[in-house]
FITORPA-777319 format. One record per residue (C-alpha): x, y, z. Coordinates in steps of 0.5 Angstrom, whole numbers, plus 500, padded with zeros to 3 digits. Example, Ala and Ser with C-alpha at 12.3 -4.5 7.8 and 13.67 -1.06 7.14 Angstrom:
2
525491516/527498514/
//
This chain:
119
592724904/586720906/580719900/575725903/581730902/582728895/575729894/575735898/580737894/576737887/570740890/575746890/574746882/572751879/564749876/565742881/559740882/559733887/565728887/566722890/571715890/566710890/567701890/565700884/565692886/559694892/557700888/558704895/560710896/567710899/568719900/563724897/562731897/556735893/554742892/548741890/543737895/539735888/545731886/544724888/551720889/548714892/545713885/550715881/555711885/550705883/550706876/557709875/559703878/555698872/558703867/565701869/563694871/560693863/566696860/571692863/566686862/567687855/574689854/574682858/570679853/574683847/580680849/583687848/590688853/588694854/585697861/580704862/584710863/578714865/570716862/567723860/559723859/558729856/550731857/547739855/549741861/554738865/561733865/561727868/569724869/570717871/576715873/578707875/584707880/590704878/594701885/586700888/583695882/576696885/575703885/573710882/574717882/568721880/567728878/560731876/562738872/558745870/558745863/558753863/564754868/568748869/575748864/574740862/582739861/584741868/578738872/581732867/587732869/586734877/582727877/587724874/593727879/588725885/587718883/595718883/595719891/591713893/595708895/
//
């Protein structure tokens, strides 16, 4: 399955409202898809990106032996899942979730199944 499909695919979820695999190294989009023409991806690459980058900065900094599993930011309204892949060290899963229709634990664990598939 290539990273369009994945993302595709979890664009099926119900209350997705966009997703995406992004390099978190560049900040670009690497596949994405998107309900809401609002909904900037560019930016949220961009930005998710540094969210990711300063993580792992700081476990580096902490000397903790431990990696990122995934990132929930919870706003009034919606959920947005992060999700670094294990097998590509510079990459990840995003997905952006309507609060008012989208099952967190599902979506959570559909993210965490597509990431399995990138190989």
């Amino acid at each position: 399955m290539n990273l369009q499909q994945l993302v595709d695919g979890l664009l099926t979820l119900e209350g997705a409202i966009a997703a995406a695999i992004v390099d978190f190294e560049s900040g670009m989009l690497l596949a994405y898809g998107n309900k809401q023409s609002h909904f900037d991806l560019e930016v949220i690459a961009a930005r998710g990106s540094d969210v990711i980058r300063a993580k792992i900065k700081t476990i580096k900094m902490l000397k903790m032996d431990d990696d990122i599993h995934d990132m929930l930011i919870t706003l009034n309204t919606q959920y947005h899942l992060m999700c670094p892949c294990k097998s590509r060290e510079n990459m990840f899963l995003y997905l952006a979730l309507d609060r008012k229709q989208a099952n967190l634990s599902l979506s959570r664990r559909a993210v965490f199944n597509a990431e399995k598939q990138i190989v």
